[in-house]
C-alpha positions in Angstrom: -82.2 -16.4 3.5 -81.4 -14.9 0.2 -78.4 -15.2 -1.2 -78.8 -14.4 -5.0 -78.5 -11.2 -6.2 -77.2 -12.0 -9.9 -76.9 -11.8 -12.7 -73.3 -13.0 -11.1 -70.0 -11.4 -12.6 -66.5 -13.2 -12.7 -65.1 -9.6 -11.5 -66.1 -11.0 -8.0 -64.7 -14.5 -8.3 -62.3 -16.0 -5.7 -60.2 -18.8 -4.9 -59.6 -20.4 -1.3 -57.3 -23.3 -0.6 -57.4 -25.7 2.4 -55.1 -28.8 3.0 -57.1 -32.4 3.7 -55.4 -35.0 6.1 -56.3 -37.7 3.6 -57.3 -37.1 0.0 -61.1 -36.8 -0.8 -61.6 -35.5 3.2 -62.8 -32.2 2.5 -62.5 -28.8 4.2 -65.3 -26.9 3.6 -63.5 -23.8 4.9 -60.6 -22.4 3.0 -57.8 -20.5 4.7 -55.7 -19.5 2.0 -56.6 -17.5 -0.8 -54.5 -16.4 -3.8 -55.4 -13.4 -6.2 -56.2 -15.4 -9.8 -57.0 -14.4 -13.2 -59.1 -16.7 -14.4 -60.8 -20.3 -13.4 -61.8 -23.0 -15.5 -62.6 -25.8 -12.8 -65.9 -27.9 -13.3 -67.4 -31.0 -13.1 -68.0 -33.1 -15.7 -71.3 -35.2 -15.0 -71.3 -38.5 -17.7 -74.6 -39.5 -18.9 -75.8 -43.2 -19.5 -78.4 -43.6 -22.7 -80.0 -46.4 -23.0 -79.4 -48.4 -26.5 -82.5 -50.5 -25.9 -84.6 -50.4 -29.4 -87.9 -49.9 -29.9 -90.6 -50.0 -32.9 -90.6 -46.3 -32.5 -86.7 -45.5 -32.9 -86.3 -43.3 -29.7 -84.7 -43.2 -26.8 -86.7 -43.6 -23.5 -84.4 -43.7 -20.6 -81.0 -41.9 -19.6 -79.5 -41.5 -16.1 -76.4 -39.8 -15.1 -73.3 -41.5 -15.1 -70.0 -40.8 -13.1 -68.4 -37.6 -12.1 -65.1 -36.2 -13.7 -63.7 -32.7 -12.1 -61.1 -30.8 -12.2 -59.9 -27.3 -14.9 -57.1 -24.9 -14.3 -56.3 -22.0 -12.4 -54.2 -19.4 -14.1 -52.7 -16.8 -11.1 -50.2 -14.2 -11.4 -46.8 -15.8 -8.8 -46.6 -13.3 -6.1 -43.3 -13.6 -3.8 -45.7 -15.3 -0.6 -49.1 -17.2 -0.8 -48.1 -19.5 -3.4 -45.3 -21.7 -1.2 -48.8 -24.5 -0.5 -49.3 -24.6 -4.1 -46.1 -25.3 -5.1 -46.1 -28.0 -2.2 -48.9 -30.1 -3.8 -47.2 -29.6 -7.0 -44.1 -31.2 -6.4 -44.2 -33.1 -3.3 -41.2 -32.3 -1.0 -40.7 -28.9 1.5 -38.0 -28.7 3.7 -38.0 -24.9 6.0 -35.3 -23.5 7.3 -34.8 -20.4 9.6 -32.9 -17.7 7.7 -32.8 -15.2 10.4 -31.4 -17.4 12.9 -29.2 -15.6 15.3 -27.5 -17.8 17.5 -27.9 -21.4 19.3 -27.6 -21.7 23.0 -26.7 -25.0 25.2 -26.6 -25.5 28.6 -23.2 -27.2 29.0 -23.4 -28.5 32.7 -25.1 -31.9 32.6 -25.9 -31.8 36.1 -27.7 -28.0 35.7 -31.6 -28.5 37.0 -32.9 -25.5 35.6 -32.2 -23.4 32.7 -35.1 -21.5 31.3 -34.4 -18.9 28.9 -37.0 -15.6 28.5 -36.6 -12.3 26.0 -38.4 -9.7 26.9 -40.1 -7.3 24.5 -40.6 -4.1 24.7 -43.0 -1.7 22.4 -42.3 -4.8 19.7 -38.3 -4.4 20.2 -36.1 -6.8 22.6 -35.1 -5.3 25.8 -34.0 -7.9 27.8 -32.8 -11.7 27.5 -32.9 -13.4 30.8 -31.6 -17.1 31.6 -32.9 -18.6 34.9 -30.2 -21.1 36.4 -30.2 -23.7 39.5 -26.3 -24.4 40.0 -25.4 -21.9 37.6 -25.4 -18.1 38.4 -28.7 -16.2 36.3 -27.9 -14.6 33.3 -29.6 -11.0 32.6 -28.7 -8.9 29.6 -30.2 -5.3 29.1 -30.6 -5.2 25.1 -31.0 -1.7 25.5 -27.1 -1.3 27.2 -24.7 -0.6 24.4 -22.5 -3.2 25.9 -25.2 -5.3 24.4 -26.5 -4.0 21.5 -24.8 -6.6 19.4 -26.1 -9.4 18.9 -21.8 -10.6 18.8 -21.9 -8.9 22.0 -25.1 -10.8 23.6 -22.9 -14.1 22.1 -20.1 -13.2 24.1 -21.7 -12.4 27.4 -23.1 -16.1 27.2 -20.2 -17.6 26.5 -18.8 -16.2 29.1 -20.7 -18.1 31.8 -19.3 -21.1 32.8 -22.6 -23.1 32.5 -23.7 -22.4 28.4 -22.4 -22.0 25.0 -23.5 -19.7 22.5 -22.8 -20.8 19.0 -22.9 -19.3 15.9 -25.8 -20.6 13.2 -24.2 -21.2 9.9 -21.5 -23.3 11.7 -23.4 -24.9 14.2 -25.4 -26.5 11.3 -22.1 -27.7 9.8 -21.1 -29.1 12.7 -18.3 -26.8 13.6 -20.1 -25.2 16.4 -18.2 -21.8 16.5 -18.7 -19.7 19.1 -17.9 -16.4 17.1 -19.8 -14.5 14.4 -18.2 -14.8 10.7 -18.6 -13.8 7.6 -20.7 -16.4 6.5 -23.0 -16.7 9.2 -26.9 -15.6 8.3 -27.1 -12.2 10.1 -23.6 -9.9 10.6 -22.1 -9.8 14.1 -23.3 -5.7 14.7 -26.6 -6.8 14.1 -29.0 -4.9 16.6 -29.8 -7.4 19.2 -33.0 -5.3 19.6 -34.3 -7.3 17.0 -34.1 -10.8 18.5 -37.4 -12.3 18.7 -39.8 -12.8 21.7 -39.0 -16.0 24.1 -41.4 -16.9 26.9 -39.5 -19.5 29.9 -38.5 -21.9 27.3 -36.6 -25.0 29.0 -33.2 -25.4 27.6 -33.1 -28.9 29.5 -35.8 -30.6 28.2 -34.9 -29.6 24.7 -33.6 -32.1 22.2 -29.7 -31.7 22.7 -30.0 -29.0 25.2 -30.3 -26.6 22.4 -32.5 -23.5 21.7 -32.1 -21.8 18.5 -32.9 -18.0 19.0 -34.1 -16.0 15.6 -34.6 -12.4 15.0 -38.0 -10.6 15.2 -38.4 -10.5 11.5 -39.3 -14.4 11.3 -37.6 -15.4 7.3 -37.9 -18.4 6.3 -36.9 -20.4 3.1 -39.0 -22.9 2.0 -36.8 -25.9 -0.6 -40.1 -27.2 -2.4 -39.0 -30.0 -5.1 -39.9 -33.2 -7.0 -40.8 -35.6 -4.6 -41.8 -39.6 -4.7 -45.0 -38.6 -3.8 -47.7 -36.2 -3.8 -49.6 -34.4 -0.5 -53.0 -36.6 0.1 -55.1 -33.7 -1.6 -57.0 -30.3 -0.9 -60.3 -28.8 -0.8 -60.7 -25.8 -3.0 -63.7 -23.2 -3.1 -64.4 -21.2 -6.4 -66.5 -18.6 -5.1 -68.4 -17.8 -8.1 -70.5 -14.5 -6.7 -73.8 -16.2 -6.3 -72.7 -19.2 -4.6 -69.6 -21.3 -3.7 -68.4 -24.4 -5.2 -66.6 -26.5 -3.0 -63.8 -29.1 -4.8 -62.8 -32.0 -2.8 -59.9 -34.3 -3.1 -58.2 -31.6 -5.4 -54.6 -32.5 -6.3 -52.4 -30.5 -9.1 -51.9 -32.3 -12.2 -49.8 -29.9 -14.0 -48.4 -26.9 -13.3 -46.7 -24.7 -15.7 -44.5 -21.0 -14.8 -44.0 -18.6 -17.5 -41.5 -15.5 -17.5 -41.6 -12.7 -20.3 -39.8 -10.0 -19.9 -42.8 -7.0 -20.2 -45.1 -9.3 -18.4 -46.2 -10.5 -15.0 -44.5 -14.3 -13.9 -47.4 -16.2 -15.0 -48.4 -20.0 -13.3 -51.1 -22.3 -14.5 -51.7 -25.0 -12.1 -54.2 -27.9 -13.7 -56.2 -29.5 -10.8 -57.6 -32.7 -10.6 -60.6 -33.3 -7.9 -63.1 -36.0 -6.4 -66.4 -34.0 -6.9 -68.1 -31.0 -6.2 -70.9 -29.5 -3.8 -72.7 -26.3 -3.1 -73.6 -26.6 0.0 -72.1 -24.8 3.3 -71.1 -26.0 6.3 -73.2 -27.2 9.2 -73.5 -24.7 11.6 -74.0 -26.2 15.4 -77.3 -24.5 17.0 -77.0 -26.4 20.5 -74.8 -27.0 23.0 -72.9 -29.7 20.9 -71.1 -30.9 24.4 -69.5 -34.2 23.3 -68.3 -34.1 20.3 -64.6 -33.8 20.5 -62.3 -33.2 16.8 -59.7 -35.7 16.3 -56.1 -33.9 15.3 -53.9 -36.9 15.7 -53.1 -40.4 16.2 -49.6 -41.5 17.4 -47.8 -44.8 18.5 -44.3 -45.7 19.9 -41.4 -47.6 17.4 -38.8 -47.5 20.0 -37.0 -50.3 21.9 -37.5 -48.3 25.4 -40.3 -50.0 27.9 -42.6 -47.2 27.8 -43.1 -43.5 26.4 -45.6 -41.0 27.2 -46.8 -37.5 25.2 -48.5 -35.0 27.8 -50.2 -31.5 26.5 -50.5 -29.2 28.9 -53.8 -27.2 27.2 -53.3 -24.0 30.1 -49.4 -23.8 29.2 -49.5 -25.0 25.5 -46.9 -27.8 26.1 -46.4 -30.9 24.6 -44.1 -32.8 26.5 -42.6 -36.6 25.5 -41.2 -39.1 28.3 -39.0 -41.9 27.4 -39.5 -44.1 29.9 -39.0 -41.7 32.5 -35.1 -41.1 31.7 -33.5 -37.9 30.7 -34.4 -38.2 27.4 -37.8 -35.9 28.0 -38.8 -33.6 24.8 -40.6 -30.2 26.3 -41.6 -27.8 23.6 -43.7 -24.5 23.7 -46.7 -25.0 21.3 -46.6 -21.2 20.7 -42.9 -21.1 19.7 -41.2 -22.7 16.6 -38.8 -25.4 16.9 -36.0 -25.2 14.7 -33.6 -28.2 15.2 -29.9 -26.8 15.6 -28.3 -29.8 14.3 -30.2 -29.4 10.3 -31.6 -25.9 10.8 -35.3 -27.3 9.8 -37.9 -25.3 11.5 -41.0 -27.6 12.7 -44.2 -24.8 13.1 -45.2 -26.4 16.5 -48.1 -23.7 16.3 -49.5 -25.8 13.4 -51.2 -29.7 13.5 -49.2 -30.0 10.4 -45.8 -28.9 11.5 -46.7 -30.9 14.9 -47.4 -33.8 13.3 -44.4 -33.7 10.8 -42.2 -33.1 14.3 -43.8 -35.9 16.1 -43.5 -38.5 13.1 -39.6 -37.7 12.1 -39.1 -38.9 15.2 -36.9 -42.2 15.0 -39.1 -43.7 17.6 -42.6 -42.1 17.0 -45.1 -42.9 13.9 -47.6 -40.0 13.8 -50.3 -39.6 11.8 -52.9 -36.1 11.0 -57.0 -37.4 11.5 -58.2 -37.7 8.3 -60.8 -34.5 8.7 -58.4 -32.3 10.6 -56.5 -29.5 8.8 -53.0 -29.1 9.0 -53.3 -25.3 9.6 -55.4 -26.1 12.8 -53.8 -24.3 15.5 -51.9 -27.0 18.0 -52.7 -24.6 20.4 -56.5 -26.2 21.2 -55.6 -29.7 21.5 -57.3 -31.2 24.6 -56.1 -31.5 27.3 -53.8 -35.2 28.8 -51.6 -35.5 31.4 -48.9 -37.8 30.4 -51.1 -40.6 28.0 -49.2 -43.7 27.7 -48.5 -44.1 23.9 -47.6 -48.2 23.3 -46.9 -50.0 20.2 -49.4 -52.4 20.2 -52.2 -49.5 18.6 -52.7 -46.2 18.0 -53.8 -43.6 20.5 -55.6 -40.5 19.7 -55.2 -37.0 20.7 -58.0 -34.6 20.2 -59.0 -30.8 19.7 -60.3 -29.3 22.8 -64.6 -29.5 21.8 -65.3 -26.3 23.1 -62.7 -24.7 20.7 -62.9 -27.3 17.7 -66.1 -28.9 17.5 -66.6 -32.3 15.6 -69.1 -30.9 13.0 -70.8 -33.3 10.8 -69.3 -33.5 7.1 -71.5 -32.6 4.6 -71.6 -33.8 0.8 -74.1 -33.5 -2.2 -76.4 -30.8 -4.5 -80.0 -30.2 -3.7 -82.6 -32.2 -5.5 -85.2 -29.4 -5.9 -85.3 -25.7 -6.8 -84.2 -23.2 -4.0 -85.2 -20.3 -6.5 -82.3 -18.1 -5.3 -83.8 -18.3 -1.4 -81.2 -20.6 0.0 -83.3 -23.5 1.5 -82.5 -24.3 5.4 -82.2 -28.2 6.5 -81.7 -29.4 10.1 -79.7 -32.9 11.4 -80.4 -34.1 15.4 -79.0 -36.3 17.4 -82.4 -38.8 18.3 -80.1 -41.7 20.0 -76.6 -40.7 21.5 -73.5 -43.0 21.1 -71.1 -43.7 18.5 -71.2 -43.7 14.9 -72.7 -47.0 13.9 -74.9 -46.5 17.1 -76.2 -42.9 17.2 -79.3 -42.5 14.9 -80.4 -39.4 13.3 -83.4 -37.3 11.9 -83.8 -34.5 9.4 -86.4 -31.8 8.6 -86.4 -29.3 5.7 -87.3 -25.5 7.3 -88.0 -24.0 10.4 -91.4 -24.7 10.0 -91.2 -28.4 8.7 -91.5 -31.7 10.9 -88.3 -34.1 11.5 -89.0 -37.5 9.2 -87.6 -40.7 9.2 -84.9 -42.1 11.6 -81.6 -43.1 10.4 -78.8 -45.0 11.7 -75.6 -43.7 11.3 -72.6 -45.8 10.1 -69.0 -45.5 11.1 -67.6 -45.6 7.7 -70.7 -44.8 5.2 -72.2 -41.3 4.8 -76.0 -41.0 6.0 -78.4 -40.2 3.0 -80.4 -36.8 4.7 -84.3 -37.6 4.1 -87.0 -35.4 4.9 -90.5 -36.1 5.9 -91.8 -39.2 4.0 -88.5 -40.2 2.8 -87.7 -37.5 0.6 -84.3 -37.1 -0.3 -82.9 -34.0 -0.5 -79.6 -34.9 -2.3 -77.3 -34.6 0.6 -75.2 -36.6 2.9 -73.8 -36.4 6.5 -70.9 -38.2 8.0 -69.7 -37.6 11.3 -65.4 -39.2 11.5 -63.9 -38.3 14.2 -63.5 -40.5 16.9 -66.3 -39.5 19.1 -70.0 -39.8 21.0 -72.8 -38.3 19.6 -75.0 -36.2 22.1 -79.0 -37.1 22.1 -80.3 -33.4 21.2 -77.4 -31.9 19.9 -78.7 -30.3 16.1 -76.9 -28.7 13.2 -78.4 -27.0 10.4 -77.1 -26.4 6.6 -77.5 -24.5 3.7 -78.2 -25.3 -0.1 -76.2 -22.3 -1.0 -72.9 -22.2 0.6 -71.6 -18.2 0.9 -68.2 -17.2 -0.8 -65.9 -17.3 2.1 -64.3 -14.2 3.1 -61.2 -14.0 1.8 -57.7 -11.9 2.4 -54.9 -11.8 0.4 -51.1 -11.0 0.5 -50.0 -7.4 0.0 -47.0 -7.4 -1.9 -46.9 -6.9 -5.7 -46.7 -10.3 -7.9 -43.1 -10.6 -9.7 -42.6 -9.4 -13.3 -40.7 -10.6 -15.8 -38.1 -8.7 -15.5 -37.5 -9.0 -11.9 -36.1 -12.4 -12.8 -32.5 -13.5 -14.0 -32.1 -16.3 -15.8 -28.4 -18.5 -15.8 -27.0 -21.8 -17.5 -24.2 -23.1 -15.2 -24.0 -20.3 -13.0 -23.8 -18.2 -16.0 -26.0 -15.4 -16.8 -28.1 -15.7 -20.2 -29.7 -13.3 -22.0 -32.7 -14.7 -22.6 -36.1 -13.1 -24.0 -38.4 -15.7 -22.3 -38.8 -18.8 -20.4 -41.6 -21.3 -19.5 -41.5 -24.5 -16.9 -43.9 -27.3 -16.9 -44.7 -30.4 -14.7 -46.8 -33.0 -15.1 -47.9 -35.3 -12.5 -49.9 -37.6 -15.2 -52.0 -38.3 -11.9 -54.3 -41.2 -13.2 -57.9 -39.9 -13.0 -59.9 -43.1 -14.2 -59.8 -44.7 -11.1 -63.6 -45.3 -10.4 -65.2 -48.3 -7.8 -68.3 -49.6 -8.1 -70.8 -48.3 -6.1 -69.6 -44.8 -6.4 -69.9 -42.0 -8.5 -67.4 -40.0 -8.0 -63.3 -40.8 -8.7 -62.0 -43.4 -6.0 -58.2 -41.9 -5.9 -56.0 -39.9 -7.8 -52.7 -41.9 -7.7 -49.5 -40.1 -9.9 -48.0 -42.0 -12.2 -44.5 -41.2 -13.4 -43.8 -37.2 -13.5 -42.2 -35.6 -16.9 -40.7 -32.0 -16.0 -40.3 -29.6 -19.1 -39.3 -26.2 -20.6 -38.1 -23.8 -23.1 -35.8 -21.1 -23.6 -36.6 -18.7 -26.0 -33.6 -16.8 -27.2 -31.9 -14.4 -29.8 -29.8 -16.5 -32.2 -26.8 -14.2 -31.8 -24.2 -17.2 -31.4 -23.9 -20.6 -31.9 -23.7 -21.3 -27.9 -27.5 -22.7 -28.2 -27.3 -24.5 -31.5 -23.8 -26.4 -29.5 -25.5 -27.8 -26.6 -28.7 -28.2 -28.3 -26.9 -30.6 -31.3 -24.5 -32.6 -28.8 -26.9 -32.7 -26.0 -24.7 -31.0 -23.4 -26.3 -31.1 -19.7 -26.6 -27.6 -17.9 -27.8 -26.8 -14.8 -30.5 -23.7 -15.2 -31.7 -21.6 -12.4 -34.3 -18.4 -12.7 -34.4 -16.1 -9.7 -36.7 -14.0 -8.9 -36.1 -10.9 -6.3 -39.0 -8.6 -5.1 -38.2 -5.1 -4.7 -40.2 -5.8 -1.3 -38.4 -6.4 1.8 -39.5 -9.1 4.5 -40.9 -6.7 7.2 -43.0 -7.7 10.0 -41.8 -5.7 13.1 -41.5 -2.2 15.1 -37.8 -2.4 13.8 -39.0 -1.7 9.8 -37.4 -3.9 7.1 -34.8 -6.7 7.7 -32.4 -7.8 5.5 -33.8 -9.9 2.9 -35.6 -9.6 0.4 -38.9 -11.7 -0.9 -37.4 -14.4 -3.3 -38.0 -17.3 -5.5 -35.4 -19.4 -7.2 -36.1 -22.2 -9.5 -33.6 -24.3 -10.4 -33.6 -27.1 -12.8 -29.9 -28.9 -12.0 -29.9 -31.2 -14.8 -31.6 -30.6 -18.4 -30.9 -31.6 -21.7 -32.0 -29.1 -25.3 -33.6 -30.8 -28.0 -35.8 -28.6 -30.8 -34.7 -27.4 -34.1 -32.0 -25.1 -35.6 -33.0 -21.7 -36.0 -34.4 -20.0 -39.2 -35.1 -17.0 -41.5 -38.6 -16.3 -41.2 -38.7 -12.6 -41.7 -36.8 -9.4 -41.7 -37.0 -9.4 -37.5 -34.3 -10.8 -35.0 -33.9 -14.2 -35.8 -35.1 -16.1 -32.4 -35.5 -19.6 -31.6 -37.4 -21.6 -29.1 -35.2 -24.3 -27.5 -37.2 -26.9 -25.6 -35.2 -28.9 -22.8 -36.0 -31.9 -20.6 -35.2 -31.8 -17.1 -33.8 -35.1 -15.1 -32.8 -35.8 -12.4 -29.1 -35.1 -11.2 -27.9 -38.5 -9.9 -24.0 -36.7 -9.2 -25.6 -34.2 -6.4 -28.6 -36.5 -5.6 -31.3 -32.9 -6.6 -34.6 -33.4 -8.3 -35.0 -32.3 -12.1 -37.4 -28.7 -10.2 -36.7 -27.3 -7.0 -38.2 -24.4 -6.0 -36.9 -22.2 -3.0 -39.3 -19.1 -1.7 -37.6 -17.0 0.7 -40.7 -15.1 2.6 -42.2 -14.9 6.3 -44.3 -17.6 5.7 -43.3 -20.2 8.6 -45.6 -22.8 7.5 -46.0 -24.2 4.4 
């Protein structure tokens, strides 16, 4: 297969971007790509040379040492696609529901039944239906101006004796109003047309008898800021036209956002990574029957007897007994759950947002396989009829195999010349069984011969060696929790293909689509830059390995400057006694969040940063020509210890739901 068709131009470059369950555990397909403007990651291979001395004065022998990678990405910030980026930057994400219409509650503790369905028309709510036992049914025609409210669908509820309907902004506080107000999310005349799609969801077995209803336009805002601690990592692929380079165990080591006024909001995110490989992904060219993907692994904390967690794979439930008592947790895999009592949306859909669910459970610890990605759909998990989760160990829970195959993990560079024809290696299964058990063998090309045997190892890669032992550079490692199949085979590339890509739509923000304030205050200020810097400690090397053992962070320093006019003496003020301020920048698309029949909603696309706490330092300004006198004043950001916010907090408003 050829794949070169050079000589190769950057004009066709890419960048994809895929979360790992645990650093270094690489996903060698992306599924997030963001427009950049330029690349600069690479590995750095060290070289050994020998110092031993000889009459003649030369050097005889040098190897290759250890690899260093890692470079920066410089990307225009557009108002949606960069929310993952910003995660890995800072550390924390906490979503919310923006759009949230209204909560509803089945009152009647002795109620047996209380399943709630919307109904959608031609993509626009017609009817919302709730199905009772004790209570009489509830059915509202959306399309009835008696209900074309959504303060009018809140009042028919409320009116049954059985269920509340509360309004969002309160309900969060704790006041639990059962009126639309001013400062609820979405105005009381709000089209109820546009309340979004529910399919029998059980009120009963939700936590609190709760269900949080949203609008069809699905906003979301994401608070990203400084946290203790860093996501495990990510795999990123620079396409690079003639090839793909995979980057695994990629974490952001600085990250710095510029704003000028006549120019695009720029971001430079400086990434730090484990290794490198060109090499695609095995492809499975059998039946591959056993081999089941680990998503999760779970066990029970709490002081009840027993709990159990049942998926229902036909009805994409997940359902959580407390030893057999009321206490039962239902949830639609195909709806979010946003918890009325904090407003924090959990994107059920997702292995990440399931997984983040499961474990901020007080009585659950819940844990992502190591080679699973958290943007996995939820929705294939296997199959299990009420598993008994204990505390003694951990029990897994796996993708469905025919949907998610375990596929062999491959690492390395070919040791050999493909000439541009990309050269085509097999792995099969010789003995089935586990890893440690299962042995392997490898050939080189349709028409070669499988060589040597190899065992495989349950914590070791397996060195893929052709015909008389000939290795070919590249290793296989099969980690999820599983039986290998006697015949099953995979092949693999020594050119992995640029993954196809799509991108967001909507315009990147310019400079001057962002306002800059000091204390609430607007400032006139002619530009602005933001930098963070993990100091992530990249010298971490083991022996026995080449490539970087971890990436740990290591105290963060946040940073900035103001460049402004030197029109008053404001700036030189706080600058000379050190005055705290509290700085925000926010941005505002001229794009509004629209996803539906029903054409734009009500927000915008936004991004605010905010800085709560920083400090000026610099110089005074001077002459230096016959221009506006300007001066750059650079500023520290810490912490604020009075509200309890990081020194950088970033909030994205978009209809991203998971991050």
């Amino acid at each position: 297969m050829t794949l070169y068709v050079g000589p190769a131009v950057g004009a066709r470059g890419q960048i994809g971007f895929a979360e790992e369950g645990a650093w270094g555990c690489q996903q060698q397909t992306p599924d997030k790509f963001v427009e950049m403007n330029g690349e600069g990651i690479v590995s750095e291979i060290g070289t050994l040379v020998s110092g031993a001395l000889r009459s003649d004065r030369a050097v005889h022998k040098m190897i290759s040492g250890v690899e260093a990678a890692g470079g920066d990405v410089e990307c225009e910030i557009a108002p949606k696609g960069f929310e993952t980026w910003f995660k890995h930057a800072l550390g924390d994400v906490t979503t919310t529901r923006v759009d949230t219409a209204f909560i509803i509650e089945c009152t009647n503790r002795s109620e047996t039944k209380c399943e709630l369905t919307i109904t959608h028309t031609a993509g626009v709510a017609t009817n919302l239906a709730i199905d009772m036992d004790i209570g009489a049914d509830v059915s509202l025609d959306l399309t009835n101006a008696s209900y074309d409210a959504i303060a009018e669908v809140m009042a028919a509820i409320n009116a049954h004796a059985n269920l509340a309907c509360y309004s969002p902004y309160q309900a969060i506080q704790g006041v639990w109003q059962t009126t639309i107000h001013a400062s609820d999310y979405l105005a009381g005349t709000d089209n109820s047309n546009c309340l979004e799609e529910c399919d029998n969801i059980d009120i009963l077995s939700t936590p609190s008898r709760m269900w949080v209803v949203g609008t069809e336009w699905g906003v979301y805002s994401h608070q990203i800021q400084c946290g203790a601690s860093l996501p495990p990592g990510a795999s990123i692929e620079a396409g690079r036209d003639v090839a793909a380079f995979l980057y695994s165990g990629s974490k952001i080591n600085t990250m710095e956002l510029s704003a000028q006024p006549s120019e695009f909001f720029m971001g430079t995110f400086g990434f730090m990574a484990k290794g490198a490989t060109t090499a695609s992904t095995p492809t499975a060219i059998s039946t591959n029957t056993g081999n089941a993907k680990n998503a999760f692994k779970i066990r029970y904390t709490g002081e009840n007897p027993t709990a159990t967690l049942a998926i229902d794979s036909s009805n994409y439930t997940i359902t959580i007994g407390i030893d057999g008592t009321s206490e039962d947790i239902l949830h639609n895999l195909n709806e979010p759950y946003v918890d009325p009592l904090t407003g924090i949306v959990y994107n059920l859909q997702r292995l990440g947002g399931l997984v983040d669910y499961l474990n901020d459970l007080s009585y659950m610890d819940c844990q992502i396989a190591d080679y699973a990605n958290p943007n996995a759909l939820s929705t294939t998990i296997n199959h299990y009829p009420a598993a008994d989760i204990t505390s003694a160990d951990y029990v897994w829970f796996n993708f469905e195999h025919t949907g998610t195959k375990s596929l062999p993990v491959l690492w390395g560079d070919y040791i050999g010349s493909d000439v541009g024809d990309s050269v085509r290696f097999y792995i099969q299964v010789v003995v089935g069984g586990a890893t440690g058990t299962a042995t392997l063998q490898f050939k080189k090309t349709t028409s070669g011969s499988y060589g040597n045997t190899a065992t495989t190892s349950a914590t070791e890669p397996t060195e893929v060696r052709t015909d008389a032992n000939v290795d070919s550079g590249f290793t296989v490692f099969f980690p999820d929790n599983t039986e290998l199949v006697a015949g099953d085979t995979w092949y693999f590339e020594t050119i992995k293909p640029v993954t196809s890509a799509t991108y967001a739509t909507i315009d990147p923000f310019s400079g001057f689509e962002g306002a800059l304030s000091l204390d609430s205050v607007s400032a006139a200020i002619m530009g602005w830059t933001c930098t963070v810097n993990n100091n992530l400690f990249g010298e971490k090397y083991h022996l026995g390995e080449r490539t970087r053992a971890k990436e740990p962070e290591q105290k963060r320093n946040v940073e900035g400057t103001v460049n402004a006019e030197f029109d008053d003496l404001d700036f030189y003020r706080k600058f000379i006694n050190k005055i705290a301020m509290d700085l925000s920048m926010v941005f505002t698309s001229a794009d509004y969040i629209s996803t539906t029949a029903l054409g734009n909603s009500a927000s915008q696309y936004s991004m605010t940063v905010r800085q709560p706490n920083i400090k000026f330092g610099g110089t005074t300004p001077t002459a230096s020509d016959e221009g506006i006198i300007t001066v750059d004043l650079p500023y520290t950001a810490m912490w604020d210890d009075i509200n309890n916010i990081p020194e950088l907090r970033i909030t994205v408003v978009s209809n991203v739901p998971y991050v």
